[in-house]
C-alpha positions in Angstrom: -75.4 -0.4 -110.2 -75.5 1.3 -106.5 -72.2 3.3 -107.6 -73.8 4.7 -110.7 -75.1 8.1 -110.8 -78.9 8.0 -110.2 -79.8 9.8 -113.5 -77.7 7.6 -115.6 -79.0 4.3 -114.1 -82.3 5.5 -114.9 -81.5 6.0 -118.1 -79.7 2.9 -118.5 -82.4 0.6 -116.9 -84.7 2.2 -119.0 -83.0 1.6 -122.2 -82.4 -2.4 -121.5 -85.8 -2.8 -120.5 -87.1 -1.1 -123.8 -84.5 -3.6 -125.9 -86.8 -6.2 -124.7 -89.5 -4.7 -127.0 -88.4 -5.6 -130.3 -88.0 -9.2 -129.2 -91.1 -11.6 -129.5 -92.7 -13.3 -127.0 -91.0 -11.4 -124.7 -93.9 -9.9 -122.7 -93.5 -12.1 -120.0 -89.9 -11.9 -119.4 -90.6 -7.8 -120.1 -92.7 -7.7 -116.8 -90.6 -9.7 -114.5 -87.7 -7.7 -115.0 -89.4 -4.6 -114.7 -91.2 -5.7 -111.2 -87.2 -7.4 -110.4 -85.6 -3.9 -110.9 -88.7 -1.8 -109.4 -88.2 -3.5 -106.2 -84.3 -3.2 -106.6 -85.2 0.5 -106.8 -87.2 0.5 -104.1 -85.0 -0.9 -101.9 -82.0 1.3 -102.7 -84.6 3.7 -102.1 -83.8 5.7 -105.8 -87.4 7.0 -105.9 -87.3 8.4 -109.5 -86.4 5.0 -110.6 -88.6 3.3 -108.7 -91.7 5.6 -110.2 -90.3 5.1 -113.7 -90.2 1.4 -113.6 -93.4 1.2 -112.2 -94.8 3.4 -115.1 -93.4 1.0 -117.6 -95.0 -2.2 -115.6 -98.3 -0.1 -115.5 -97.6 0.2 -119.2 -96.8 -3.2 -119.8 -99.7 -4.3 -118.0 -102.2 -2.8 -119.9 -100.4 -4.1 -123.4 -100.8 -7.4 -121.7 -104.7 -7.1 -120.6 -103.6 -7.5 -116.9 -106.2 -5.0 -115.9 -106.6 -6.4 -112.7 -102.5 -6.1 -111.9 -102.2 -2.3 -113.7 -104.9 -0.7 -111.4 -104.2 -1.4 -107.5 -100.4 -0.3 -108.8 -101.8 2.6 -110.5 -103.6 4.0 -107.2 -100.3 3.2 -105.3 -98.2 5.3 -107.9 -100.9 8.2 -107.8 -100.9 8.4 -104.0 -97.1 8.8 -104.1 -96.6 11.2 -107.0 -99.6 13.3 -105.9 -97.0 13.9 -102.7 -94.4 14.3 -104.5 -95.9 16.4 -107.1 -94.0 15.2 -110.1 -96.3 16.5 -112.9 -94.3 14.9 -115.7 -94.9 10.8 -114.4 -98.6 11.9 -112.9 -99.9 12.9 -116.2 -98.5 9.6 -118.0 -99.8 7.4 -115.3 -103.3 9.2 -115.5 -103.4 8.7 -118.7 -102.6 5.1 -118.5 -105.5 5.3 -115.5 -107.6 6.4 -118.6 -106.2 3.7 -120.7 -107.3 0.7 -118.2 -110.3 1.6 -116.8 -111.4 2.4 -120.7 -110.5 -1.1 -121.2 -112.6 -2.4 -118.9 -115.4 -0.3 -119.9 -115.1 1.9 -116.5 -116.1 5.3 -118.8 -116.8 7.8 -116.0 -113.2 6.5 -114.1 -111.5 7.2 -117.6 -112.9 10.3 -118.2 -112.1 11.8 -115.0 -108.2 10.1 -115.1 -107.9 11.7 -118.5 -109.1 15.4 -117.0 -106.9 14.6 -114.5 -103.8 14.6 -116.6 -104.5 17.0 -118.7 -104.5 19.5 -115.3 -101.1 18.2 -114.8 -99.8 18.4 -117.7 -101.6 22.0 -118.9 -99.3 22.9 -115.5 -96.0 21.8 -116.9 -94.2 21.8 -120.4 -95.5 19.1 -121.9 -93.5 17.1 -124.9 -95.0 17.0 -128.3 -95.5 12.9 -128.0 -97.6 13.3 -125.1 -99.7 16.0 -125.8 -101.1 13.9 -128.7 -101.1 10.4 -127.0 -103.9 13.0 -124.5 -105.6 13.9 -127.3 -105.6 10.5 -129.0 -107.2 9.3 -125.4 -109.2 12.6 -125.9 -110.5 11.6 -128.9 -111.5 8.2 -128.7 -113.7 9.1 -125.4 -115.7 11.5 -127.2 -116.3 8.6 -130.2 -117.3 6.6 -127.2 -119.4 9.4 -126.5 -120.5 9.6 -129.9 -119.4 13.1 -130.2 -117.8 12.3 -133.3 -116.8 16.7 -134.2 -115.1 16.8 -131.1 -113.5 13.3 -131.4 -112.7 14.2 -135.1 -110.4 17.5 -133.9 -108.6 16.0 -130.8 -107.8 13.5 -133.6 -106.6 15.8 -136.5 -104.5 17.0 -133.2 -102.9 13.7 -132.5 -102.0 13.6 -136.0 -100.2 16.2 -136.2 -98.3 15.7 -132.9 -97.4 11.7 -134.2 -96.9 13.5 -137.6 -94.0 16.1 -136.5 -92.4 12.8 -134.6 -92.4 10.7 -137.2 -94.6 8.0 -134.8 -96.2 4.9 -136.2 -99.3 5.8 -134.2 -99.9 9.0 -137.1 -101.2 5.8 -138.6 -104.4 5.1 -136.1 -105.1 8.5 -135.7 -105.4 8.5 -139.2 -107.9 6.1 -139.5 -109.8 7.4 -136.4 -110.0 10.4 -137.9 -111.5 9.0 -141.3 -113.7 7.2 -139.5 -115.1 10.4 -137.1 -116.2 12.1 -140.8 -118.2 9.2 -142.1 -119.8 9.0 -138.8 -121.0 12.4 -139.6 -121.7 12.0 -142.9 -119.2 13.8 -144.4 -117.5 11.1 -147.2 -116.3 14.2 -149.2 -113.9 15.0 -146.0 -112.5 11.9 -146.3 -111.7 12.2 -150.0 -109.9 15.7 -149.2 -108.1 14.3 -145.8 -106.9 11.1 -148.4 -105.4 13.7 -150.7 -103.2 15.6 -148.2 -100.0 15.9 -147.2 -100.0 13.6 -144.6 -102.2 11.0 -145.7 -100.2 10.9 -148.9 -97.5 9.1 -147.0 -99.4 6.6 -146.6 -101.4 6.0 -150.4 -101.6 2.5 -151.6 -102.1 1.4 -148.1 -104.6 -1.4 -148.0 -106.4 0.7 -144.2 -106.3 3.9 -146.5 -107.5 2.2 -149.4 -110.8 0.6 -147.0 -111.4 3.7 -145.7 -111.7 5.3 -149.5 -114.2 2.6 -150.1 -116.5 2.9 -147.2 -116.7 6.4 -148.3 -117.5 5.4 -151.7 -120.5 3.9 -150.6 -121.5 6.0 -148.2 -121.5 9.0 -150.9 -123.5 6.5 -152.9 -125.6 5.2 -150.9 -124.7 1.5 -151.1 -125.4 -0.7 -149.0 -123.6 -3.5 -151.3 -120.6 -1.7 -151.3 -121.0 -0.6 -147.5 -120.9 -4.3 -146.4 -118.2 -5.7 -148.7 -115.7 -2.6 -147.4 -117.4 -2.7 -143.7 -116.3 -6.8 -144.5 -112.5 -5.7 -145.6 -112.3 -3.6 -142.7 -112.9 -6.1 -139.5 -110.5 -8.6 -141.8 -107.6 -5.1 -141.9 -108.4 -3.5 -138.3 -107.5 -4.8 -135.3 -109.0 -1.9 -132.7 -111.8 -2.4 -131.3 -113.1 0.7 -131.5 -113.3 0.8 -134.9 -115.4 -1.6 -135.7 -117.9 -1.0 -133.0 -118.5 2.3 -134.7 -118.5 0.5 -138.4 -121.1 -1.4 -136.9 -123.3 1.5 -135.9 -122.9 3.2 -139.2 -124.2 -0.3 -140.6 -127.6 -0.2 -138.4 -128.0 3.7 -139.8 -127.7 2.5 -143.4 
């Protein structure tokens, strides 16, 4: 690889490492190859490549759960790029700051990580897909918060970023979304969000279809029909998240 052009074996490191994705089981084997070619990179001393790679094992890390591993080479890779002042790779790898210490219920470090990249990026053109991956991190911090109107618009934001991509994450912020309006009462909001052009992509959708039903009850009142849907839900949802604020909407009822 040392003869190859820097930008191309970038590019091309980048795309074998992402093949690895659609393989399963392969998280693993994902990692050690990143950290293998990171420290090739490092030691050729192709910088770029080096912060790239190291961005996708931050990445990888968090997928993983390996808190604990993403965070000591998240404050190395700030420290550089900060000197550097790449504002492209600092903004994904403050968001992925966000990401972690979110996970690990560090709120105040992942608020100020997510204000952090925002600066960068609000200081550079920043691509449609992660504009809305900030404002999906936006939005589920002010949930956290539970500042469900302002989580509710950074969300109908990330949907429309995902939307325009055609990303499976439209999906999620979808259903945050949904969820944001019956935290605030508003089950006729969900009905109209259901019927529009975006959601209608995804009609018949068993997650679309719960959602329908927990407004159901909330516009009638039912507590019956608030527990059998809140009961479909943990069995349909995986995020975390969610069901933490189905939870809370339970204790209201």
């Amino acid at each position: 690889m040392a003869s190859i052009a820097k930008a191309k074996t970038a590019k091309l490191v980048r795309i074998l490492i992402d093949y690895f994705n659609d393989i399963p089981n392969s998280r693993e084997v994902q990692i050690r190859v990143t950290k293998e070619n990171a420290e090739w990179a490092r030691q050729e001393k192709r910088i770029f490549l080096k912060q790239n790679l190291e961005t996708k094992l931050i990445a990888q890390y968090y997928e993983a759960r390996a808190y604990r591993e993403a965070l000591p080479l998240i404050a190395q890779l700030l420290k550089e790029l900060k000197t550097l002042d790449d504002k492209m790779i600092l903004t994904e790898v403050h968001l992925l700051e966000s990401k972690v210490n979110h996970a690990i219920s560090n709120f105040p470090k992942a608020k100020a990580a997510l204000t952090a990249g925002r600066t960068a990026a609000n200081s550079i053109y920043c691509p449609p897909l992660m504009q809305a991956q900030l404002d999906m991190q936006s939005g589920i911090l002010h949930a956290e918060d539970k500042d469900f109107h302002t989580a509710a618009s950074y969300f109908y934001e990330t949907l429309e970023g995902f939307d325009s991509m055609d990303d499976p994450r439209t999906l999620p912020a979808l259903k945050y979304m949904l969820l944001c309006k019956i935290m605030l009462t508003q089950p006729e909001e969900v009905h109209s969000i259901l019927e529009g052009k975006v959601a209608s992509k995804y009609a018949g959708h068993r997650e679309m279809e719960v959602m329908k039903a927990v407004a159901d009850a909330q516009s009638d009142r039912s507590l019956t029909k608030f527990e059998k849907a809140l009961q479909q839900y943990k069995d349909g949802m995986c995020s975390v998240i969610v069901e933490i604020e189905l939870l809370t909407l339970s204790k209201q009822n």
